[in-house]
ZAGU-139302 format. One record per residue (C-alpha): x, y, z; residue number from 1. Coordinates in pm, 1 decimal, padded with zeros to 6 digits. Example, Ala and Ser with C-alpha at 12.3 -4.5 7.8 and 13.67 -1.06 7.14 Angstrom:
BEGIN
((01230.0 -00450.0 00780.0) 1),
((01367.0 -00106.0 00714.0) 2),
% end
This chain:
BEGIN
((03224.5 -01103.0 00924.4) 1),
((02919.0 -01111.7 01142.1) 2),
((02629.0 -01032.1 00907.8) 3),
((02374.4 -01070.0 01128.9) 4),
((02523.9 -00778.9 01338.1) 5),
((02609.4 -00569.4 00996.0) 6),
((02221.4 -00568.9 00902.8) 7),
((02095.3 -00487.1 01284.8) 8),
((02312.9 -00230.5 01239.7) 9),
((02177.8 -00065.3 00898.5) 10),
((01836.9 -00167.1 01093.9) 11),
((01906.4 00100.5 01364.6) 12),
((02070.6 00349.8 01136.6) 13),
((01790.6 00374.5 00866.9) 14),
((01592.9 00529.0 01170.9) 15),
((01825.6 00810.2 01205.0) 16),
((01665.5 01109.5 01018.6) 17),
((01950.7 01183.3 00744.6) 18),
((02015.5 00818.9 00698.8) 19),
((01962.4 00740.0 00353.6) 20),
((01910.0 00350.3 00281.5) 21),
((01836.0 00291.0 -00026.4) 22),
((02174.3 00366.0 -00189.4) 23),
((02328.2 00163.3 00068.8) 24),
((02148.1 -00120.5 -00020.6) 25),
((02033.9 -00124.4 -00378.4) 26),
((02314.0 -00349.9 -00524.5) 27),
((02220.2 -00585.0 -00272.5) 28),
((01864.5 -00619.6 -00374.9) 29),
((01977.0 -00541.7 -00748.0) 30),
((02262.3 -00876.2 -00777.5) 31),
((01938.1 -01047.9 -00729.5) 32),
((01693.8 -00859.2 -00873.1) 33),
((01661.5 -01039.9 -01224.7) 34),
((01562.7 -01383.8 -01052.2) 35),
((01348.1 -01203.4 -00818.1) 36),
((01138.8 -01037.7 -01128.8) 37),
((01185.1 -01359.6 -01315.3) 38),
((00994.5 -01557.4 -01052.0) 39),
((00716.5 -01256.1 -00974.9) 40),
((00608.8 -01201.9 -01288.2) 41),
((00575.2 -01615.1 -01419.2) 42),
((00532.7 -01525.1 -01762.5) 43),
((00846.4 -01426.8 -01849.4) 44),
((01230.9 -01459.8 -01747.3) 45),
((01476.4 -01139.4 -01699.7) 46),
((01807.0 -01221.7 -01916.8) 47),
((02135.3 -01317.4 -01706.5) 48),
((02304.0 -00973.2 -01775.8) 49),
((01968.9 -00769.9 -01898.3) 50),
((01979.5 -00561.4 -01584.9) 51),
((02139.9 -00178.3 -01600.9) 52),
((02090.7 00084.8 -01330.7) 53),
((01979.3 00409.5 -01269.0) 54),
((01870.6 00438.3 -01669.4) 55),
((01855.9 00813.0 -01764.2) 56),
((01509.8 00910.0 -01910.3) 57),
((01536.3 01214.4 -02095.0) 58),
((01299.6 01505.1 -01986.6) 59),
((01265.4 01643.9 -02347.7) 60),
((01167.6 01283.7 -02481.5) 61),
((00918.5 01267.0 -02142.5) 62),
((00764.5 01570.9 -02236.3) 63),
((00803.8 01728.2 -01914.2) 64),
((00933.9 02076.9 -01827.3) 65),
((00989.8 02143.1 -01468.7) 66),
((01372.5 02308.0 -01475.9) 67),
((01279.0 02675.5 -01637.4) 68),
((01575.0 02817.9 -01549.2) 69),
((01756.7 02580.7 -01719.8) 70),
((01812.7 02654.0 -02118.1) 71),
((01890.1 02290.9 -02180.4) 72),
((01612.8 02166.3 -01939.9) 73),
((01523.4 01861.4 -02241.2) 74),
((01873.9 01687.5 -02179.9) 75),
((01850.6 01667.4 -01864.0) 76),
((01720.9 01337.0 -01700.7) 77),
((01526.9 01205.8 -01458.2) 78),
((01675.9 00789.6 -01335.9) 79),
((01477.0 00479.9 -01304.9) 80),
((01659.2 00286.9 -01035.4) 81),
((01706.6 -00027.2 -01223.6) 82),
((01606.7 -00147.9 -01610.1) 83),
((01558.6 -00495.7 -01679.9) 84),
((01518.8 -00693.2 -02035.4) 85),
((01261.9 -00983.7 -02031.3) 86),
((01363.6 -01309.1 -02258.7) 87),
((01000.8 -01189.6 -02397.2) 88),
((01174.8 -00867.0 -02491.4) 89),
((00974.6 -00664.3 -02313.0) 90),
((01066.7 -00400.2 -02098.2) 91),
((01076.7 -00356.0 -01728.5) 92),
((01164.2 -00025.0 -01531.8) 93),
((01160.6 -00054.0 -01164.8) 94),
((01172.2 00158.7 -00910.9) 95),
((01340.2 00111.1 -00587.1) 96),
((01218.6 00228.7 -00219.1) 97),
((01303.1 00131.8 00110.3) 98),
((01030.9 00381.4 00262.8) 99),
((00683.1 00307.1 00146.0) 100),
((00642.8 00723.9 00173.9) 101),
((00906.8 00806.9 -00012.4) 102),
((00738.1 00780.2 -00381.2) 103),
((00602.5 01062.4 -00488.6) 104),
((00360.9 01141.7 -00750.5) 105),
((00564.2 01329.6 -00948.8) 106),
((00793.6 01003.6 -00996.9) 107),
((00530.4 00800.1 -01047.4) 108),
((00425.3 01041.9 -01362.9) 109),
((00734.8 01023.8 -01510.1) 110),
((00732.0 00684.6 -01530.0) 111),
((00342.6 00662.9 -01655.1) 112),
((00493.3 00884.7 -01943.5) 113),
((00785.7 00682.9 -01983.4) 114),
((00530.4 00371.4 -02070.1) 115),
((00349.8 00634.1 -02325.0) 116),
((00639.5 00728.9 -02508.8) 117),
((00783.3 00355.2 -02516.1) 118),
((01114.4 00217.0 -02531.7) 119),
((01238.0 00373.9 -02840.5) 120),
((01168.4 00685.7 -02782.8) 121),
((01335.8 00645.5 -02482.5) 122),
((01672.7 00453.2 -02569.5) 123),
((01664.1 00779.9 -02842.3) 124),
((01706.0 01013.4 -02566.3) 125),
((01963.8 00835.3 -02407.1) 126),
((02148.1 00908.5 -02763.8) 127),
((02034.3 01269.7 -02773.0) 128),
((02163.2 01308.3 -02385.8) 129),
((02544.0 01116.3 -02522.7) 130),
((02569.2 01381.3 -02769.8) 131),
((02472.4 01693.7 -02562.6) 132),
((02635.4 01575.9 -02270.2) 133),
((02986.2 01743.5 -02121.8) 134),
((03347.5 01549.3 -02197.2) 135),
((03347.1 01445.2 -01832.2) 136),
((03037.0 01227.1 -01889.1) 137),
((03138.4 01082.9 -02233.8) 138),
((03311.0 00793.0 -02119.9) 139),
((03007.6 00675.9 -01950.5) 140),
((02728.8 00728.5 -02185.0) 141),
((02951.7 00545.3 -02443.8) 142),
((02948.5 00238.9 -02161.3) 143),
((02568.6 00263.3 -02117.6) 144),
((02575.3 00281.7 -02490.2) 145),
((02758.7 -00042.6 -02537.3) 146),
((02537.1 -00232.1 -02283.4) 147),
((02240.5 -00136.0 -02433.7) 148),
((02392.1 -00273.2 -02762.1) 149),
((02523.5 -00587.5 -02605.5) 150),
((02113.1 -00598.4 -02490.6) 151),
((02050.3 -00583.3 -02861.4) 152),
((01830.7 -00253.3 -02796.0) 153),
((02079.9 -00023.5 -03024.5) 154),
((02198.5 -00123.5 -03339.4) 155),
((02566.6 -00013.1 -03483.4) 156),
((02387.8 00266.5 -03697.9) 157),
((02190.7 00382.7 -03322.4) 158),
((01887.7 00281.9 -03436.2) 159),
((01595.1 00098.5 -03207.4) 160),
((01628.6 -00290.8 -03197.2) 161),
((01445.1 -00419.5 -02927.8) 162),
((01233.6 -00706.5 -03026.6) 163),
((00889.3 -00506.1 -02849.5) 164),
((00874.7 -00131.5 -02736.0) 165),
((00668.3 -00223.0 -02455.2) 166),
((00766.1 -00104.0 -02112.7) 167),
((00613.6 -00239.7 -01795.1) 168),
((00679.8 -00009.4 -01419.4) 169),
((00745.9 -00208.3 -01130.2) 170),
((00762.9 -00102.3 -00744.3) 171),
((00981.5 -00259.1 -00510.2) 172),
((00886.8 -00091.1 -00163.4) 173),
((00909.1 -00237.9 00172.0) 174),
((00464.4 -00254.6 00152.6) 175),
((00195.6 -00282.8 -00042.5) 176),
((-00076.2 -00068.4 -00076.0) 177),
((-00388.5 -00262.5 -00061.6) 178),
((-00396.9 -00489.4 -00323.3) 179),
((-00166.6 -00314.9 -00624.9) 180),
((-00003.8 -00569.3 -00880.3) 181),
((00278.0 -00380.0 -00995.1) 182),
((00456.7 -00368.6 -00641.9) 183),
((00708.7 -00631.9 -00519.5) 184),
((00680.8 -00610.6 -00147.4) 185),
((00991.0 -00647.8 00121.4) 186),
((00843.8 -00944.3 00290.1) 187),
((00835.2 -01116.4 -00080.3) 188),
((01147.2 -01096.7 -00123.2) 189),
((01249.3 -01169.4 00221.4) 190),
((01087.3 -01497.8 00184.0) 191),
((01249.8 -01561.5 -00172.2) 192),
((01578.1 -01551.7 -00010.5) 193),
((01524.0 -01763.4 00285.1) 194),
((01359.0 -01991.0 00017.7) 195),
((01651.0 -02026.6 -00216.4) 196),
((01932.4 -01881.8 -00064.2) 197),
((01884.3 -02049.3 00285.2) 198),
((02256.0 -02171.7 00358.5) 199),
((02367.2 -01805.6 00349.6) 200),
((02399.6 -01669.1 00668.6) 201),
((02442.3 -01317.5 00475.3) 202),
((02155.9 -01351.6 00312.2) 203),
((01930.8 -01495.3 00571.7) 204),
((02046.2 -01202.7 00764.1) 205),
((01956.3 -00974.7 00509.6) 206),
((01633.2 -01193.9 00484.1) 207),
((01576.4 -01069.2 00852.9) 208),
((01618.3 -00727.6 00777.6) 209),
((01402.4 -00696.1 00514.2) 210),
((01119.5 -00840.9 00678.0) 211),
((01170.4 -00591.0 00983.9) 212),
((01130.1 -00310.3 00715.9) 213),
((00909.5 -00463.6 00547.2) 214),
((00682.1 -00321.4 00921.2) 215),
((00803.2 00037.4 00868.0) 216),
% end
């Protein structure tokens, strides 16, 4: 497999109008995601398995009402790409871009009320969503259930166990802009892989290609 040739590819695809990268390309930056964190933030180290994504965030717990023709508008949910669990306990939500325009301030207030409510309110409406939610989607709340349990976030009775309810948002977008703290640029992590992962031809190559959208 030439790797180098599979990124320049994805390279001259994500310019194609309906070309949508990030879903393409998440699990890549989300395997390593936990060390990534771990070494950004200093002051604390992401657990080995304390990573789950696309965690539903309940609108009803959010406080936020933007379906109206929708009865059951509260269970519904809006997803952070990617939750992560701090040895600290603490909580991390991050949010994933690969175009620095695509966040939008309507995402970026969910997520200002999602620090508000805190953790347990949240990991409640994940519950509330389990129960309301159709027999289709059963299966998989009950999974999200257990890992948040194996996290130590839910106890057997479903009640709140996390050791702080403290949640912390952080960007990962190909840019900064100016000089905010909360955002993990491309060109970071670009040079994090070529720093520890530099025998890799894969992941030099996807070193390469981060740093050429890291310019978009």
């Amino acid at each position: 497999m030439n790797w180098t040739e599979y990124f320049k590819m994805m390279e001259d695809w994500k310019r194609l109008p309906a070309y949508k990268a990030e879903p393409r390309i998440d699990s890549l930056i989300g395997f390593y995601l936990p060390q990534i964190v771990s070494d950004f933030l200093k002051t604390d180290t992401i657990k080995e398995k304390g990573i789950i994504p696309e965690l539903p965030l309940r609108l009803g717990t959010l406080q936020v009402k933007e379906i109206h023709k929708e009865k059951k508008y509260a269970d519904l949910s809006y997803k952070v790409d990617f939750y992560l669990l701090g040895e600290s306990g603490k909580n991390y939500f991050i949010e994933f871009k690969t175009d620095s325009g695509s966040r939008n301030q309507k995402q970026d207030d969910y997520l200002e009320k999602a620090e508000e409510v805190k953790m347990a309110a949240i990991v409640h409406g994940i519950l509330q969503i389990a129960s309301a939610t159709s027999f289709n989607y059963k299966h998989k709340y009950e999974h999200l259930i257990s890992k948040l349990k194996e996290l130590e976030l839910i106890s057997e009775n479903n009640e709140y166990t996390g050791k702080t309810d403290l949640i912390k948002v952080i960007y990962v977008q190909p840019r900064k802009d100016g000089t905010e703290e909360t955002v993990i640029d491309f060109e970071c992590i670009s040079n994090w892989l070529k720093e520890n992962h530099r025998d890799s031809e894969y992941d030099v190559a996807l070193s390469n290609t981060l740093k050429t959208w890291s310019k978009d």
